[in-house]
C-alpha positions as a Python dict, from the first residue, in 0.01 Angstrom:
ca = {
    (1, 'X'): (0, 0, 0),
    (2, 'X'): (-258, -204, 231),
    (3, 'X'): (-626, -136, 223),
    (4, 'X'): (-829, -101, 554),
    (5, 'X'): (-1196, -86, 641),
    (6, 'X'): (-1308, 65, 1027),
    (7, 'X'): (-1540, -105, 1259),
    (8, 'X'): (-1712, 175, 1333),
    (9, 'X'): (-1956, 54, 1020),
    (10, 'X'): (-2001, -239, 1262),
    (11, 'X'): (-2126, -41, 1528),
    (12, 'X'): (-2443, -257, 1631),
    (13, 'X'): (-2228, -576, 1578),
    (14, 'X'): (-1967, -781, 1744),
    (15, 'X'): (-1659, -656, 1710),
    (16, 'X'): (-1573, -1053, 1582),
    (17, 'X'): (-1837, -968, 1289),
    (18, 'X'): (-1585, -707, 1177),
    (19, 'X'): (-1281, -893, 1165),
    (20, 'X'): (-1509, -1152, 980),
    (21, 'X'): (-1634, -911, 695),
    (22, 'X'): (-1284, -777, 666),
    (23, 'X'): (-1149, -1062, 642),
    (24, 'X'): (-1378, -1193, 344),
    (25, 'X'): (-1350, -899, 127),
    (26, 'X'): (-1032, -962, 196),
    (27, 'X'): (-908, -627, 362),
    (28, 'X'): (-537, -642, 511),
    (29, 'X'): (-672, -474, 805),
    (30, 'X'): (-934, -250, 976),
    (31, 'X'): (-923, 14, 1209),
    (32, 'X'): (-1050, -61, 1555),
    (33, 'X'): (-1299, 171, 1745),
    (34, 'X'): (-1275, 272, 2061),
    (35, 'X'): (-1655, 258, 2174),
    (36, 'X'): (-1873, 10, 2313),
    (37, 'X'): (-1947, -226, 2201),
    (38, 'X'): (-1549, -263, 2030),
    (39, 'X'): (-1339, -152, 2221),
    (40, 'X'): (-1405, 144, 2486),
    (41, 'X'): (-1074, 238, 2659),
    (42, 'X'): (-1229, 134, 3006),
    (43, 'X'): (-1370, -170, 2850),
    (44, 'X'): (-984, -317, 2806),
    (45, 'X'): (-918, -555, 3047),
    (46, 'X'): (-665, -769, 2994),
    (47, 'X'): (-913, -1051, 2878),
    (48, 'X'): (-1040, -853, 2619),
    (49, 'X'): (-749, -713, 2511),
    (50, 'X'): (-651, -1133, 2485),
    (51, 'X'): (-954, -1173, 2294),
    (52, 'X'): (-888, -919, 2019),
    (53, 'X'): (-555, -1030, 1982),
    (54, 'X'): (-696, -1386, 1903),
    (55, 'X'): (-936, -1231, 1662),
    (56, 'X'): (-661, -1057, 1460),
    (57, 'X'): (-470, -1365, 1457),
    (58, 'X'): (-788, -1573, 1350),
    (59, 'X'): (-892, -1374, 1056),
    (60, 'X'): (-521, -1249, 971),
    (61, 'X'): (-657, -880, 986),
    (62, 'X'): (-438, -620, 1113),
    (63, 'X'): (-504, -328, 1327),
    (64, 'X'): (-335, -52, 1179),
    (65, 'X'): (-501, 235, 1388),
    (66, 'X'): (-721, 259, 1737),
    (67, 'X'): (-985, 513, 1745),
    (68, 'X'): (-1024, 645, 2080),
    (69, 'X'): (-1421, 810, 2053),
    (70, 'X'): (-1369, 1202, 2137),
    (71, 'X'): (-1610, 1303, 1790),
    (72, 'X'): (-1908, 1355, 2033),
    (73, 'X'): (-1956, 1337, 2452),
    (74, 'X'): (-1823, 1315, 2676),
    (75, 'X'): (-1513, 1389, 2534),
    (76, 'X'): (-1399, 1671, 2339),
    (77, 'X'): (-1034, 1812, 2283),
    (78, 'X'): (-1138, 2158, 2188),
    (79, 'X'): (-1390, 2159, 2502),
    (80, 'X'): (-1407, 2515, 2648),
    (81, 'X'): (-1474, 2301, 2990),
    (82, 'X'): (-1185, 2249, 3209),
    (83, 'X'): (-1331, 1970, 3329),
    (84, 'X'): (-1414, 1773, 3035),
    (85, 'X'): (-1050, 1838, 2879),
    (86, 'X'): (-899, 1727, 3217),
    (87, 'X'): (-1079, 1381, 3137),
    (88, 'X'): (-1050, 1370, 2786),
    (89, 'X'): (-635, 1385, 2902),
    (90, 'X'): (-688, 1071, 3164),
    (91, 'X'): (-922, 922, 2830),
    (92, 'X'): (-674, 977, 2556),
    (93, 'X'): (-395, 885, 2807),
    (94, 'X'): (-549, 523, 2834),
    (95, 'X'): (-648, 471, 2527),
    (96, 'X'): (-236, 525, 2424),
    (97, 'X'): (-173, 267, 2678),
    (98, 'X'): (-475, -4, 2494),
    (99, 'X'): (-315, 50, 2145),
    (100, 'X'): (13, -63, 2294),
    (101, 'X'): (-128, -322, 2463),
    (102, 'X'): (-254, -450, 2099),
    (103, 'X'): (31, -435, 1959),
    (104, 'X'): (-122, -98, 1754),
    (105, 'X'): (100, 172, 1598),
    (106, 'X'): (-111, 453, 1598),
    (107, 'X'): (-393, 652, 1756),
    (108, 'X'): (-595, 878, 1559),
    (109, 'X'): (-694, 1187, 1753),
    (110, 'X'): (-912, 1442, 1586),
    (111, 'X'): (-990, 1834, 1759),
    (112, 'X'): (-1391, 1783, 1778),
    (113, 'X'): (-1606, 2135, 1778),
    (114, 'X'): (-1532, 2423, 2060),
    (115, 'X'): (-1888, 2558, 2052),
    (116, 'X'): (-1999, 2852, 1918),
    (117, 'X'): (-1900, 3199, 2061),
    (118, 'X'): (-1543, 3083, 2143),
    (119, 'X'): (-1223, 3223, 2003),
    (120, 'X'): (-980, 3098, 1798),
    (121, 'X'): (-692, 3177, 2030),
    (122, 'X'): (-828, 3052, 2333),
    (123, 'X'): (-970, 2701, 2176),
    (124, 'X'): (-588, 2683, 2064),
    (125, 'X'): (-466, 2730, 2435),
    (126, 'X'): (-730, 2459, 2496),
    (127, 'X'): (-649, 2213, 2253),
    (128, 'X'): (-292, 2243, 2313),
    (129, 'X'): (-349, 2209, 2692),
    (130, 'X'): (-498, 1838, 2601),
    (131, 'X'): (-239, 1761, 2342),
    (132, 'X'): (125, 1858, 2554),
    (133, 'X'): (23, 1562, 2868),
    (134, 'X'): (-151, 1331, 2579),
    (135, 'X'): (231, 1358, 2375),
    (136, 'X'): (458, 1310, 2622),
    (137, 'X'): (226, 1033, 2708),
    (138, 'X'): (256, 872, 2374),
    (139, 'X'): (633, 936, 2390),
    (140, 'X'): (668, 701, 2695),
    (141, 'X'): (469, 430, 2550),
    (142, 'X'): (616, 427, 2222),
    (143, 'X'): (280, 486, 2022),
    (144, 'X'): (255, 724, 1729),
    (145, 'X'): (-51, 984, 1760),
    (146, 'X'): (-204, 1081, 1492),
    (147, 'X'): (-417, 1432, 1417),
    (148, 'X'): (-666, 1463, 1210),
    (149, 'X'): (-814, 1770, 1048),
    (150, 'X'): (-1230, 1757, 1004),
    (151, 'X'): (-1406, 1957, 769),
    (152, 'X'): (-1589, 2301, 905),
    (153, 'X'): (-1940, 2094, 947),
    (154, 'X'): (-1742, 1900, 1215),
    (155, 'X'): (-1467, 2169, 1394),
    (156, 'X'): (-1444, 2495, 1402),
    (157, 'X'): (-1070, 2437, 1538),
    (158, 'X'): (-817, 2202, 1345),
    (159, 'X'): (-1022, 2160, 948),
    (160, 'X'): (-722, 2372, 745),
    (161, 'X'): (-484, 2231, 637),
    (162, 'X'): (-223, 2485, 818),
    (163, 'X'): (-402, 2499, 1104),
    (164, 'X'): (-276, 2111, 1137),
    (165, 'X'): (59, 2246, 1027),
    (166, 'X'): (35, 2498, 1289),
    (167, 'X'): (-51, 2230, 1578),
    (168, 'X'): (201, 1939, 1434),
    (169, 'X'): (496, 2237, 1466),
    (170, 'X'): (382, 2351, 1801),
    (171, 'X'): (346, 2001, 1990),
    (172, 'X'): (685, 1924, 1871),
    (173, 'X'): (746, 1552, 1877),
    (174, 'X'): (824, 1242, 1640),
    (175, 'X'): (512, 1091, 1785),
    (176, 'X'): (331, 1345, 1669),
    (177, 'X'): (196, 1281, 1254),
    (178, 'X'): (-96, 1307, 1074),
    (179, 'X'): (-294, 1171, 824),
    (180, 'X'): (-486, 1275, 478),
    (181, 'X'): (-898, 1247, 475),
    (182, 'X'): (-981, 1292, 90),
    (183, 'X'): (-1300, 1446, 149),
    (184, 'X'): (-1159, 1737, 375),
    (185, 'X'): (-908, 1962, 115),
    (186, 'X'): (-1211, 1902, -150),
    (187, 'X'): (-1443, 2064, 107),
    (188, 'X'): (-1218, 2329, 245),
    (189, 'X'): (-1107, 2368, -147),
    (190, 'X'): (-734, 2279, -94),
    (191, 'X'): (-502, 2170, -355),
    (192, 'X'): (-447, 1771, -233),
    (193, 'X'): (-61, 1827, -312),
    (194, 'X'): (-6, 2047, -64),
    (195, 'X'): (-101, 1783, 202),
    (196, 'X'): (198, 1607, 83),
    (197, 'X'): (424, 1945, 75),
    (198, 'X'): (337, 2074, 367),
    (199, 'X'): (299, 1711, 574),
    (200, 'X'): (628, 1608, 450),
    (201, 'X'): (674, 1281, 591),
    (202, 'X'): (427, 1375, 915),
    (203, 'X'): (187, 1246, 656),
    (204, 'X'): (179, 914, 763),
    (205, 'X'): (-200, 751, 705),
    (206, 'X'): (-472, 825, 437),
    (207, 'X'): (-841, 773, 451),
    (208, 'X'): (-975, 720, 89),
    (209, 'X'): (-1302, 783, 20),
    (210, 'X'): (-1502, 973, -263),
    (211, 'X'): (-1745, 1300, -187),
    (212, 'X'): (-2061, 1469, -289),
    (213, 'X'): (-1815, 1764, -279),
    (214, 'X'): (-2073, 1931, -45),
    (215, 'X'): (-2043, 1855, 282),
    (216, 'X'): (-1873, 1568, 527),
    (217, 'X'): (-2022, 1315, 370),
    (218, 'X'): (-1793, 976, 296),
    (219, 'X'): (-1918, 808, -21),
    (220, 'X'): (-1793, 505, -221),
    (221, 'X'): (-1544, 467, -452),
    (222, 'X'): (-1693, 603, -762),
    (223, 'X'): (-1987, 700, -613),
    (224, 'X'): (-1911, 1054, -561),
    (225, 'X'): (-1718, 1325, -767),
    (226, 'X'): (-1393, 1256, -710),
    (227, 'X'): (-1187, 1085, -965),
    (228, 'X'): (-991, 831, -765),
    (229, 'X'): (-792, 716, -1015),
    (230, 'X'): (-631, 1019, -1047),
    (231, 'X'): (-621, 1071, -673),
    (232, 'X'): (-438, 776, -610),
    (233, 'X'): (-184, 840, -891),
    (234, 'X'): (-117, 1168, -708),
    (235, 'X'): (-55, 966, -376),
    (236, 'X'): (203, 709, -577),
    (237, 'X'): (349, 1021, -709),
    (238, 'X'): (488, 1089, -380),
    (239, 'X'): (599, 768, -252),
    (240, 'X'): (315, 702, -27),
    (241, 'X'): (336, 310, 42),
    (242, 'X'): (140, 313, 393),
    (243, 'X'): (-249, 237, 420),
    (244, 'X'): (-566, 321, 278),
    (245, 'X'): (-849, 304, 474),
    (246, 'X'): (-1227, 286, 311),
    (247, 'X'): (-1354, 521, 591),
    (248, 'X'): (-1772, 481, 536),
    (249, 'X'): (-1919, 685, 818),
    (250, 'X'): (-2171, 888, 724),
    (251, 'X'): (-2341, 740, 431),
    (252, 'X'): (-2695, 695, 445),
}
């Protein structure tokens, strides 16, 4: 397995500050944001795209995932607004067509939070409505998407663990994976096996990270309740060999 970090913990730094740390600690690679002042989608010209390529080949740090930013505005998959879903499609579509410029094998799409007084069938109609165009994007590019379910503090859409299931069989695609988040099945009190059951081999990227077993909250290993140890002997146990990321994003 390879370990990761994410510069999103290097948000009020150069992106080059990133690749520096990560490089130090000696991480094999670090996920790359995809807001200012990283690397916004409409941001990528084709000099910057040059001059994160020269970064990861500097500091020998690869980029095993791009993080398009659709957690907050002013883009939301699950948005009841026509509008903003029609530009979270153009967003999404573009920031396929940056991770392939960088050489990067996967984009990590997540469903965000509807709103309150929606419906769960029609913020599925919605959601699906961004994901079919975003797909058959990522299916002509040759870039691997993958979904990620939040816990219930952050969506009130895609947090079970079958509701991913659910999506994943709908959208239909080999493009289309996912990914396991440590602190979700704790929080939504899911048995972490059945990630690997049900994901099968759609199960293609983990973030590891101990919890308070309370809320959203990603803690450090050993830190939290958790006991990793036996967490990641459960991962081996299934043959997972891909990465790890430490995902810190909400520690205080």
């Amino acid at each position: 397995m390879k370990i990761a970090t994410t510069s999103p913990l290097f948000a009020r730094h150069p992106l080059e500050k990133a690749f520096q740390i990560a490089s130090s600690l000696g991480y094999d690679g670090i996920e790359l944001w995809g807001g200012r002042p990283h690397a916004y989608a409409y941001d990528m010209t084709p000099e910057r795209i040059d001059q994160i390529l020269r970064l990861k080949e500097r500091y020998r740090v690869d980029i095993p995932i791009y993080l398009p930013e659709v957690t907050s505005y002013p883009y939301n998959v699950s948005s009841p607004d026509p509008v903003e879903r029609e530009e979270t499609v153009v967003y999404l579509k573009r920031g396929l067509e940056v991770a392939r410029a960088l050489g990067i094998p996967r984009v990590l799409i997540n469903s965000g939070h509807a709103g309150f007084g929606t419906t769960r069938r029609e913020n599925m109609k919605n959601i699906r409505s961004v994901f079919l165009p975003v797909v058959a994007h990522a299916e002509k590019v040759g870039v691997d998407i993958i979904i990620e379910a939040l816990t219930p503090m952050e969506s009130n859409t895609i947090f079970l663990l079958d509701d991913l299931v659910e999506l994943i069989e709908d959208l239909n695609s080999d493009r289309v994976k996912s990914m396991l988040d440590t602190v979700t099945p704790l929080i939504n009190y899911e048995p972490y096996y059945e990630h690997f059951e049900k994901l099968g081999d759609k199960l293609d990227y983990i973030h590891f990270v101990d919890s308070n077993g309370i809320d959203q909250t990603h803690m450090g290993i050993g830190t939290g309740v958790l006991d990793m140890r036996e967490l990641l002997d459960l991962i081996r146990r299934y043959h997972y060999d891909g990465w790890l990321s430490i995902e810190l994003l909400s520690c205080g």
